[in-house]
N, C-alpha and C positions, 0 to 999 in steps of 0.2 A: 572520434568514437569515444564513449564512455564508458567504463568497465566498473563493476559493481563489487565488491566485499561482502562476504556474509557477514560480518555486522551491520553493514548498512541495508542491505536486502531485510535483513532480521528486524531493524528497527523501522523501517520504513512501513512494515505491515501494520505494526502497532497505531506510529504517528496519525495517518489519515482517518482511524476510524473515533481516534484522543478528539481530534477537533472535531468533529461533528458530533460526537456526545458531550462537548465542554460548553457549547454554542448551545444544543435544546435543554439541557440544565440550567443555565443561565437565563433563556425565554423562561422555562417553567419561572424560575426564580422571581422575574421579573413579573413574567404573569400574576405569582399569588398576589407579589406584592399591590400590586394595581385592584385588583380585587378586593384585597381588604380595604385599601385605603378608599374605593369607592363604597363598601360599607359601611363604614365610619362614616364617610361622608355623603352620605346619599345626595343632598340638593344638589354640589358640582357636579357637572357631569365630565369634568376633564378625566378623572377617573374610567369612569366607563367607557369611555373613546378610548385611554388610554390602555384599558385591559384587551376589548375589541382587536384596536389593531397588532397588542402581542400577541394575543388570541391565531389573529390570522397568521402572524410570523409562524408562528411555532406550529400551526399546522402546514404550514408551505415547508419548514425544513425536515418536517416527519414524512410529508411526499416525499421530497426529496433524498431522504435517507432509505424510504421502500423502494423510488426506484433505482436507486443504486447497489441495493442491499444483491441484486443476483450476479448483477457487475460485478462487484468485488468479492461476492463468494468465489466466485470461478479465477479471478485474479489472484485470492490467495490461495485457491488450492494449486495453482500453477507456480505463485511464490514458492508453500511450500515445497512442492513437489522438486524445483531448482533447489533450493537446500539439502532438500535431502540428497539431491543428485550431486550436488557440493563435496556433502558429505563422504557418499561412495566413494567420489573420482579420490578427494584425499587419503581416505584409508586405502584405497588401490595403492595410489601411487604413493603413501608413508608422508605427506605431507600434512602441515598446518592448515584448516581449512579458510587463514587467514592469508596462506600464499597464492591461495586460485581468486581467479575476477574472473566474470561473466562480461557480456556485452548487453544483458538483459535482464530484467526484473521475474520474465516469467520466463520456464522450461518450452520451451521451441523448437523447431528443427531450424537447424542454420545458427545456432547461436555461435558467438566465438568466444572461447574460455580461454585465456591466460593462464598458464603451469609454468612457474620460473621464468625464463626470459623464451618462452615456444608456445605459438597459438594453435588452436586447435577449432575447427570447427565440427559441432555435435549433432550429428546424425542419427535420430530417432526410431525406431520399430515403432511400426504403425499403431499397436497398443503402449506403444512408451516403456514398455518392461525392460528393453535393450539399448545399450547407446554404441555406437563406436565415434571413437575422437580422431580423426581426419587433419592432419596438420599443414597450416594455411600460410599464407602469406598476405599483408598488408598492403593494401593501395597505398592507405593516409596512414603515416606516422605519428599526427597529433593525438595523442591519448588523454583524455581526462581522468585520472581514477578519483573515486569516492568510495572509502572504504569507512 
């Protein structure tokens, strides 16, 4: 099992959406640059093949970033929504909210949180306004953390 850190939940929301705006910046980039250079040089035609097919990339990863755009909205308001639940449980309980781990990226029913060395599993009210922590016991002792 692998247990998560609000720093690393925190940073991970950021990271995925970095790359795929770093990747159609760099096509645009790449794009102008083909462009011009095929205006300058009209008679090659390497140029204009060559904008063509950035042409075509960078519209395949603007697809691609539309259809995942409703994916990851909903992902990260579940992200969020586990941090803030993060957040609660530590003010409840007067802890760091660097000493709770999750077993998950998004708020769930059944997750298992980590409080000091006692697990708990979180039991959600059907609109998620309410949780109660349920304390659990381990099949698999192997833990990975990534905090």
């Amino acid at each position: 099992m692998t247990l998560f850190g609000f720093n690393f939940i925190e940073s991970q929301l950021h990271l995925n959406n970095f790359i795929k705006y770093f990747i159609t910046i760099i096509l645009v980039l790449i794009l102008i640059l083909a462009i011009t250079l095929y205006i300058r040089h009209r008679i090659q035609i390497k140029y204009r093949d060559l904008s063509i097919i950035v042409f075509l990339l960078l519209l395949f990863m603007l697809g691609l970033q539309y259809s995942d755009y409703a994916i990851s909205k909903n992902q990260h308001n579940q992200s969020f929504q586990l941090l803030n639940f993060i957040s609660n449980v530590s003010k409840e309980r007067h802890l760091d909210k660097s000493k709770i781990l999750v077993s998950s990226m998004q708020l769930n029913n059944g997750v298992i949180i980590k409080i000091k060395n006692t697990y708990y599993q979180v039991n959600l009210s059907t609109d998620q306004n309410s949780y109660t922590l349920t304390k659990t016991h381990l099949m698999n002792d192997q833990i990975i953390i990534k905090k």
